[in-house]
N, C-alpha and C positions, 0 to 999 in steps of 0.2 A: 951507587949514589952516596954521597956522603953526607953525613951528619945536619949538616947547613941546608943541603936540598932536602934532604927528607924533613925539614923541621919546617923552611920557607913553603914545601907544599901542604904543611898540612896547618900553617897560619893561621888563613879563613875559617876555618874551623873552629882553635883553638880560640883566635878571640870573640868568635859568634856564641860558645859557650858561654863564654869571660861575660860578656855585654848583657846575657841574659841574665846571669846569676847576681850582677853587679847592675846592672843599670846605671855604668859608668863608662864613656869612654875612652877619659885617662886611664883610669884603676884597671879598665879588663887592657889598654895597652900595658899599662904597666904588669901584671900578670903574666900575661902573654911572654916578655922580656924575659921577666924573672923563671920561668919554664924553661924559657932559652939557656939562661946561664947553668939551669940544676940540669940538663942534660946533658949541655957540650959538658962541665964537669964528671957526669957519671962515670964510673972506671968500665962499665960493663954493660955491652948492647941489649934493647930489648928484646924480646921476641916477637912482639908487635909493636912498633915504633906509636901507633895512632893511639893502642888501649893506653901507655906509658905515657904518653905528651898529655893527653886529655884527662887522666887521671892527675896529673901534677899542676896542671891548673885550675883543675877544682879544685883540690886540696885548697891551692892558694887565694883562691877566690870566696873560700867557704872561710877563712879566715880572715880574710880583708872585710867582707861582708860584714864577718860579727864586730869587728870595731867599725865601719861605716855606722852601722846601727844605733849607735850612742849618738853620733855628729847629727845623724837624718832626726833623731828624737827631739834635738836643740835647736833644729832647722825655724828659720824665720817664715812664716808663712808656709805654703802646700811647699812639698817636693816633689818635683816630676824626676824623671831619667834624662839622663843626659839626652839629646835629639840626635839619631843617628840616620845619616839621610843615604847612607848605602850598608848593607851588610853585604860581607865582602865572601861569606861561605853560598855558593851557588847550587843548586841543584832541583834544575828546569823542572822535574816531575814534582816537586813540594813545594815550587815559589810560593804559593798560596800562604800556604801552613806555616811555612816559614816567617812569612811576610805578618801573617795576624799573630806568632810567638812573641814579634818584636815591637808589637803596637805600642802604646803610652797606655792602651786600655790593661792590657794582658801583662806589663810589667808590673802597674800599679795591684794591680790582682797578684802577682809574684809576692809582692812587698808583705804578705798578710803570712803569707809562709815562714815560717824558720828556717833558717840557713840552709840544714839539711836539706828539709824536705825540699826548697826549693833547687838545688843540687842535684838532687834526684828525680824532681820535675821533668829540669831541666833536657836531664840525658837522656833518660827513658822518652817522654812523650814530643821533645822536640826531635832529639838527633839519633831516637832509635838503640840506642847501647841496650844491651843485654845485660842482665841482672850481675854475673858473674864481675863483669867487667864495672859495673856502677857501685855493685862492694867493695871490690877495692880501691876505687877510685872514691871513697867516701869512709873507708874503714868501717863497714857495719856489714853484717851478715846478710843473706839473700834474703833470708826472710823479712828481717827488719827493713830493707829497701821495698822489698814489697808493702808491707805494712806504712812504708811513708810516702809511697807513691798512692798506695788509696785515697790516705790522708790530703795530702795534697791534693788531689783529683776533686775532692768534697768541697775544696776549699777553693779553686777554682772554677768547679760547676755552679758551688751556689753565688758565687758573682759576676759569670758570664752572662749579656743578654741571652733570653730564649730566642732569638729570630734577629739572624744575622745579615748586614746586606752585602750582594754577593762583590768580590771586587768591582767589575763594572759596572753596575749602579752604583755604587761609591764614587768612581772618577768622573760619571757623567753630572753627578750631583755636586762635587765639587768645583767639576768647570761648572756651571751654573753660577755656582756660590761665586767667586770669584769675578764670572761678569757683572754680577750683580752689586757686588764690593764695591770693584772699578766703576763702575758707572753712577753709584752711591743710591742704588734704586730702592729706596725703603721697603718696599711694597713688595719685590721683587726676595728681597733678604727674609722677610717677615715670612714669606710662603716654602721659605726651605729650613727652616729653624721649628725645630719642635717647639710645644708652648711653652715647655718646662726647662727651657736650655740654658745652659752654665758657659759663663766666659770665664774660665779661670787665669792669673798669671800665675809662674814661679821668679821670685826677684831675689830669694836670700836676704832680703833685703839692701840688698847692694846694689838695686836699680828699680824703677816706677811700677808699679802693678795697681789691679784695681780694690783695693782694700781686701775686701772677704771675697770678689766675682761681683760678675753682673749678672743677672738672671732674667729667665725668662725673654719670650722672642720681640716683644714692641721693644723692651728696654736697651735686648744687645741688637738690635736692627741699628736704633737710633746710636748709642756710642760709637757702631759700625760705620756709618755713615759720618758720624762729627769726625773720626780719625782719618780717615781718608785723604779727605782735600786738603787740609792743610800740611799734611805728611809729605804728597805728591809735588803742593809749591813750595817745599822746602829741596826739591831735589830725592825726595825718596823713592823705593821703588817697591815695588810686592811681586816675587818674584813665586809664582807658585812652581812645588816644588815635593817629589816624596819625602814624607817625613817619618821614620821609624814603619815604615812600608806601608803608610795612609798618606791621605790625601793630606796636602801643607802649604803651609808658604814659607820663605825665607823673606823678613823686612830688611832692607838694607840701604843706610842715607846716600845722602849724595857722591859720598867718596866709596862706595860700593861694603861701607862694611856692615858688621850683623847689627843688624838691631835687636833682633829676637826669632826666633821661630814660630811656629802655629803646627799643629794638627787639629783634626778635625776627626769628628768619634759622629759615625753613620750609623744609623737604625733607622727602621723601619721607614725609609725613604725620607727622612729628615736629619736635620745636625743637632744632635744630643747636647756634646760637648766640644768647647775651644778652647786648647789647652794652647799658653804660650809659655816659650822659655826663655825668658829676659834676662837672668841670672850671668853677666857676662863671665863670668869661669865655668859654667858649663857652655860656653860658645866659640870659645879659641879654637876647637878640632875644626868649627865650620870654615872660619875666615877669622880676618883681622874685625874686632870687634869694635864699634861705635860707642860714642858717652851716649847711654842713652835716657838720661839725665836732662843731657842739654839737646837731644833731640824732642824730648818733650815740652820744653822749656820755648823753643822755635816754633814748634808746631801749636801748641798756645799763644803763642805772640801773633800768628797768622789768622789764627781763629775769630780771637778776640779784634783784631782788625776789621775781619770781613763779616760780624757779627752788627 
């Protein structure tokens, strides 16, 4: 096998680590690249192709990260993770675990990490590497990985819910959600929405959000409901959809492009939180992206009509 296949099969992988550490899916492609070029350079084969490639884009991702950090500090309004509607690393026996690693809940919980620790998170409790392998793939001794994978753990545990719902009641509550959306059934919206529920946007400022969120379940039923109809007679679509391996939608106007995404954050048999990501440069990986400026701008002028 040469170089190029052994490097295209072990991809998935490499940028499923990337995406985690990063919570970007330009920066972990570009990662990913840049791994490519430091091996096909290397003068001298590995001994394990997979410890060598996975090691080299953490390094570079635990680097990228630390200047991200500054940018996401300056950030206008919340930051979410980029929406990643497939991860491309497969393995049937873990889709679960896999799928709740790459949540918007479980990155945000990343975020609270330091580079390292999340690095070590990363390898050790998502993709299983052994301690040996996560030292040097991080330059710090076994022990110190040990001691940052506690740390992390702590930091993790103390902001996961206690009482998770399992993926299908997730899907089944989101098709709900969804009929419920489409048909604009108040009532219907109101009985799947915890009391306490947060509509949040991410826009960068570089596209419409809702100020601080919306809160609470009469308030985002009602916004839930005024968005709808007039979105639909302008040509738009709500296209539900996995989103970072939960339940989603993908908005998209009349000429089929992004308008923003959606997840949807399950517990205890209600919708916590709606995370959207409107931010058109983190939407370019999904599709050609919409103004979505002047699709609010349309769907306002609709409203106000039929008001």
């Amino acid at each position: 096998m040469t170089r190029a296949e052994e490097f295209q099969e072990l991809r998935p992988l490499l940028f499923s680590i990337a995406y985690r550490i990063l919570g970007s899916v330009g920066e972990a492609e570009d990662a990913v690249q840049e791994t490519w070029l430091r091996y096909a350079a290397s003068p001298t084969q590995p001994t394990s192709t997979k410890s060598f490639l996975s090691a080299v884009v953490t390094r570079i991702s635990i680097d990228v990260l630390r200047s991200a950090r500054v940018r996401r500090e300056e950030y206008t309004g919340p930051w979410f993770p980029e929406p990643l509607l497939s991860d491309p690393y497969q393995d049937p026996e873990r889709s679960a675990e896999l799928a709740d690693s790459v949540s918007m809940a479980a990155l945000l919980l990343l975020e609270r990490l330091s580079p390292l620790e999340r690095a070590v998170f990363v390898l050790r409790e998502v993709f299983g590497f052994d301690f040996p392998e996560i030292a040097s793939a991080v330059g710090r001794s076994e022990a110190a990985c040990r001691q940052l994978v506690v740390r992390a753990r702590r930091h993790m545990d103390a902001g996961r819910p206690r009482f998770q719902a399992d993926r299908k009641e997730r899907e089944q509550l989101a098709e709900r959600f969804f009929v419920a959306f489409a048909e604009g059934d108040v009532d219907g919206l109101t009985e799947l929405l915890a009391a306490d529920v947060r509509m949040i946007g991410d826009s960068g400022g570089k596209a419409p959000r809702w100020g601080t969120g919306v809160s609470g379940a009469a308030n985002v039923a009602r916004v839930l409901t005024a968005l709808l109809a007039p979105f639909v007679r302008i040509g738009g679509v709500v296209e539900p959809h996995q989103v970072n391996g939960q339940p989603g939608a993908i908005f998209r106007d009349r000429d089929g492009k992004v308008v923003n995404t959606w997840t949807l954050d399950i517990l205890d048999g209600r919708i916590q939180t709606i995370r959207t990501v409107v931010n058109p440069d983190k939407l370019g990986h999904v599709g050609p992206v919409a103004d979505a400026w002047a699709v609010v701008r349309e769907t306002t002028r609709i409203r106000r009509l039929t008001d």
